[in-house]
N, C-alpha and C positions, 0 to 999 in steps of 0.2 A: 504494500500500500504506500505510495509515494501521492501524498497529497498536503497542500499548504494548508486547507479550509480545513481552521479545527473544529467547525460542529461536527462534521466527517468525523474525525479522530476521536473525536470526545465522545461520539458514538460508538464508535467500534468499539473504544475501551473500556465504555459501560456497559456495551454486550457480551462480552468478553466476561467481565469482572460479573455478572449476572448467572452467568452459561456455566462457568468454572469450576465450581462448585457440583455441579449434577455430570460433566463428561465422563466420568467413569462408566454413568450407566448408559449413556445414548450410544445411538448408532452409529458416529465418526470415530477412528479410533484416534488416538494423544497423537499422531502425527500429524494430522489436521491441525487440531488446536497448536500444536508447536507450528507449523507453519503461519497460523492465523496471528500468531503473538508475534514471530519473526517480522512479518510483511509491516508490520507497522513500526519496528524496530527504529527505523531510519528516520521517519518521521513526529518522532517523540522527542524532539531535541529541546522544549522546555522543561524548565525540573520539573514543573507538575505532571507535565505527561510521563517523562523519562521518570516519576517514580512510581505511579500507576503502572507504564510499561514494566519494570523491575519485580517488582510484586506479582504481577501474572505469571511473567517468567518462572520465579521461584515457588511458588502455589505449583504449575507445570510442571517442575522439577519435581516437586516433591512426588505427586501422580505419576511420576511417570518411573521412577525410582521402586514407589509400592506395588506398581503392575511390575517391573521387574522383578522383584523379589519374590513376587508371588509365584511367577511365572517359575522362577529359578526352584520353588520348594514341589510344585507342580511338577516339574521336570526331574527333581531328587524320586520326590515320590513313586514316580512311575519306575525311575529306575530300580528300586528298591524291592519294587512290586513285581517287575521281568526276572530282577536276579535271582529269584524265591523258589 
């Protein structure tokens, strides 16, 4: 998202900051939303955006870290369950 009009931005980043919270259960998976946070990366260059922008990121991070780990115990599991 390369755009100067910040009702745009301020938009996105309150849809964003809205949606975030429930993407675990919908139907786009964390790579969506990590590109959706990146595209406005560029154009967050006042602090207030650029810490809105930071907070999403790191919220993402975090999601995306616990699908990991899940995923990582899911895949223990199974192997645990083959070796048997």
């Amino acid at each position: 998202m390369t755009t100067n009009n910040h009702r745009d931005l301020d938009s996105e980043l309150a849809h964003l900051e809205h949606v975030l919270p429930h993407v675990a259960r919908g139907p786009f998976p964390l790579s969506y939303w990590r590109s959706r946070i990146d595209a406005i990366g560029s154009s967050s260059k006042l602090p207030h955006y650029r810490t809105r922008y930071e907070r999403l990121k790191t919220a993402l991070g975090h999601l995306e870290s616990r699908a990991a780990a899940q995923s990582n115990a899911a895949a223990e599991a199974n192997a645990e369950y083959v070796t048997r």
